[in-house]
Backbone bond lengths (Angstrom), bond angles and torsions (degrees), N, CA, C in turn:
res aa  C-N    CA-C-N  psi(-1)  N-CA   C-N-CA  omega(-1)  CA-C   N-CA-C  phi
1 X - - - 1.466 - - 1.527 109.39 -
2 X 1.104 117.67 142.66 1.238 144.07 -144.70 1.975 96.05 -94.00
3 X 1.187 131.46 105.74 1.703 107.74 178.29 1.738 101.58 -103.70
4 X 1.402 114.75 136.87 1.533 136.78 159.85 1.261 101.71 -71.57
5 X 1.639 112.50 125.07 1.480 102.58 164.85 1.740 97.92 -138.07
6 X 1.257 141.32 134.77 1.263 132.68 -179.46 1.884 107.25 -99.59
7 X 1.764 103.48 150.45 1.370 99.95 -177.44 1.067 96.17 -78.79
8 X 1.621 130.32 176.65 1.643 147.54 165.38 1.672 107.16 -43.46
9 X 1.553 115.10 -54.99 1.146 100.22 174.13 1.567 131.45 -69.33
10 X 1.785 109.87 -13.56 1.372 80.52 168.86 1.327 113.89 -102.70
11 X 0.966 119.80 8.84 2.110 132.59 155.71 1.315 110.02 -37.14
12 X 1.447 106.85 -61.44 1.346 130.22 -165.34 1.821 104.65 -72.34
13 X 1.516 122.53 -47.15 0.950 123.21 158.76 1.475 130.19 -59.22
14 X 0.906 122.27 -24.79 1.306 140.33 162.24 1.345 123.21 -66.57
15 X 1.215 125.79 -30.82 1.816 126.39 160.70 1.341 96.23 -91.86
16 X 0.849 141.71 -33.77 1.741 133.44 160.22 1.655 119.43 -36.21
17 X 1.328 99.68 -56.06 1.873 106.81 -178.78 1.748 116.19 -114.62
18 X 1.821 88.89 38.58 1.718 72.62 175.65 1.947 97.62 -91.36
19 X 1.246 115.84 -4.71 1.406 114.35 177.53 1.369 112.01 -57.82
20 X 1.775 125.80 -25.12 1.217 113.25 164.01 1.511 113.71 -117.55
21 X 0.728 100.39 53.92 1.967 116.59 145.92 1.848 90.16 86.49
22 X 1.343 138.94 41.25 1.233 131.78 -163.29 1.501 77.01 -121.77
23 X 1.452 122.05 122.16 1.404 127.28 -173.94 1.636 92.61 -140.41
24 X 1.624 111.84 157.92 1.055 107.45 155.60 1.590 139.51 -44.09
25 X 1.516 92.31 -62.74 1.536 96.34 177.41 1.952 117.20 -55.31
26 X 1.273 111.05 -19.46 1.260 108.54 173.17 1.939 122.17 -77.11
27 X 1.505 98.07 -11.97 1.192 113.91 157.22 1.225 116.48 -71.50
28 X 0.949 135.35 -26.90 1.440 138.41 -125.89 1.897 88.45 -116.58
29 X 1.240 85.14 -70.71 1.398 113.61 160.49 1.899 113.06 -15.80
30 X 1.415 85.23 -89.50 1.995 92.91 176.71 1.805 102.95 -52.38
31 X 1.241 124.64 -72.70 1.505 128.48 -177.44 2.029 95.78 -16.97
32 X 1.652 107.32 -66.78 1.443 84.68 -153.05 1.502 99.61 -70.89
33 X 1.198 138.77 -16.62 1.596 135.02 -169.52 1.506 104.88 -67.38
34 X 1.545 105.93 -21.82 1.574 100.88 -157.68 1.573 134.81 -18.40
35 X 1.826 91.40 112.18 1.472 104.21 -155.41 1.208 84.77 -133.54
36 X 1.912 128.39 145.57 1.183 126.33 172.35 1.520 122.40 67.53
37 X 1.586 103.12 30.11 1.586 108.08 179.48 1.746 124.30 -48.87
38 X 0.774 137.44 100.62 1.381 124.55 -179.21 1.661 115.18 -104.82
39 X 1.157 130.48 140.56 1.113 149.88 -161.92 1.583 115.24 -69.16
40 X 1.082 142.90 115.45 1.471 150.06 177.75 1.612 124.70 -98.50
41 X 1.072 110.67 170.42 1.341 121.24 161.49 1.467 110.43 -35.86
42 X 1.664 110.94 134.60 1.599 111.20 151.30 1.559 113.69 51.05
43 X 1.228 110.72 41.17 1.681 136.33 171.33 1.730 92.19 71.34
44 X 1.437 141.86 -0.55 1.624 127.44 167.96 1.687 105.02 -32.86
45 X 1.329 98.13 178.57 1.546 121.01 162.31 1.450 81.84 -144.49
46 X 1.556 92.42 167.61 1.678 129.51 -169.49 1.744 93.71 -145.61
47 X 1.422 104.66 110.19 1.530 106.79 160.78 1.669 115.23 -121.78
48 X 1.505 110.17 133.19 1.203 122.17 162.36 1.383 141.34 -49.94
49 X 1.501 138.91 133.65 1.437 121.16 147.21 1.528 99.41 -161.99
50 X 1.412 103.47 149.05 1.630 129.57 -147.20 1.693 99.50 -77.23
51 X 1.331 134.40 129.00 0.963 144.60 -177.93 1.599 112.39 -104.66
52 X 1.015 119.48 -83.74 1.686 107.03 168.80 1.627 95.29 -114.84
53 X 1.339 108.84 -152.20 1.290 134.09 178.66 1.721 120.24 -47.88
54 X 1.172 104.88 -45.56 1.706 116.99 -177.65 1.469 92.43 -123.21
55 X 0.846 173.50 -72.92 1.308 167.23 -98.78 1.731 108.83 -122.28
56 X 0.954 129.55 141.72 1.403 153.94 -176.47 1.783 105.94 -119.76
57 X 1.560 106.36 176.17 1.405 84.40 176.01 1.635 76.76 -147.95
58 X 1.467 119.17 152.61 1.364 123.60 -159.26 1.740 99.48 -121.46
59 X 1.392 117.28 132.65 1.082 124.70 175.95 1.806 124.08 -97.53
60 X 0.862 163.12 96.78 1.672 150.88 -145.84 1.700 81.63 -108.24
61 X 1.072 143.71 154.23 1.500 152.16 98.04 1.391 135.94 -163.34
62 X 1.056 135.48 -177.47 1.247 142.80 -130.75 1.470 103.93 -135.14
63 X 1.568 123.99 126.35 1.397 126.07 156.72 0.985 131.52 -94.60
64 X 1.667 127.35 128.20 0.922 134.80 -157.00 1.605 117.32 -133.60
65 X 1.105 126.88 44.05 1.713 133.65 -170.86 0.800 79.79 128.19
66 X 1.719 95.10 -129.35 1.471 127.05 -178.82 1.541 124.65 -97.73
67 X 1.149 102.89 26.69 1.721 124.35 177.15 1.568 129.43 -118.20
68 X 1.116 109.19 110.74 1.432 108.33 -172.82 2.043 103.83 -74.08
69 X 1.109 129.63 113.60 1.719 126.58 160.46 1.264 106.93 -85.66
70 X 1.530 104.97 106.97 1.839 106.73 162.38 1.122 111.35 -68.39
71 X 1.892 154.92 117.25 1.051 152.77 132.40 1.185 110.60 -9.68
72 X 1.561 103.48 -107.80 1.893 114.89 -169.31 1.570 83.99 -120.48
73 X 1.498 118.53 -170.59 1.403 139.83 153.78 1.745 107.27 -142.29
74 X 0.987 109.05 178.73 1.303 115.98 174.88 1.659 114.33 163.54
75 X 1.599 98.71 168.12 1.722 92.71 174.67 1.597 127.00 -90.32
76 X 0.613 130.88 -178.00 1.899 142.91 175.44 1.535 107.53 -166.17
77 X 0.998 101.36 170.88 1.312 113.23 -163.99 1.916 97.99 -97.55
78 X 1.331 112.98 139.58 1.375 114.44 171.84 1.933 138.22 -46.16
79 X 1.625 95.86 -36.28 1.306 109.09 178.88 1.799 103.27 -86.59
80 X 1.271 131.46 -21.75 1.231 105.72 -178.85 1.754 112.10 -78.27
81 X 1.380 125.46 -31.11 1.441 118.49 163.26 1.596 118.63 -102.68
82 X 1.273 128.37 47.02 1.133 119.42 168.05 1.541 102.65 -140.03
């Protein structure tokens, strides 16, 4: 079994953007679907999932065993990565 663990900064980012629907479990959520992996900085991945209409919500983290490390998350807008 696979464990989610998030760093401080994206904790901290994460009570920051739960006002637009960026919740844990919606982390949690995209991580296990992982669909549309795309490649990051310094061996990261970046995974997607659709937040409202224009907005996406961006995942950064890192595998490590059997532990997923969320970096940061945050939003972007839909048309610049799709």
């Amino acid at each position: 079994m696979v464990t989610i663990r998030l760093t401080r900064h994206a904790e901290e980012k994460l009570e920051r953007l739960k006002a637009i629907g960026i919740t844990r479990e919606k982390i949690i959520d995209t991580l296990s679907r992982r669909k549309k992996i795309r490649e990051g900085q310094k061996g990261r991945k970046i995974i997607h999932a659709p937040l409202a209409e224009n907005l996406i919500m961006r995942v950064v983290y890192e595998e490590i065993g059997d532990e997923i490390l969320v970096i940061t998350v945050y939003p972007a807008r839909k048309e610049r990565y799709e």
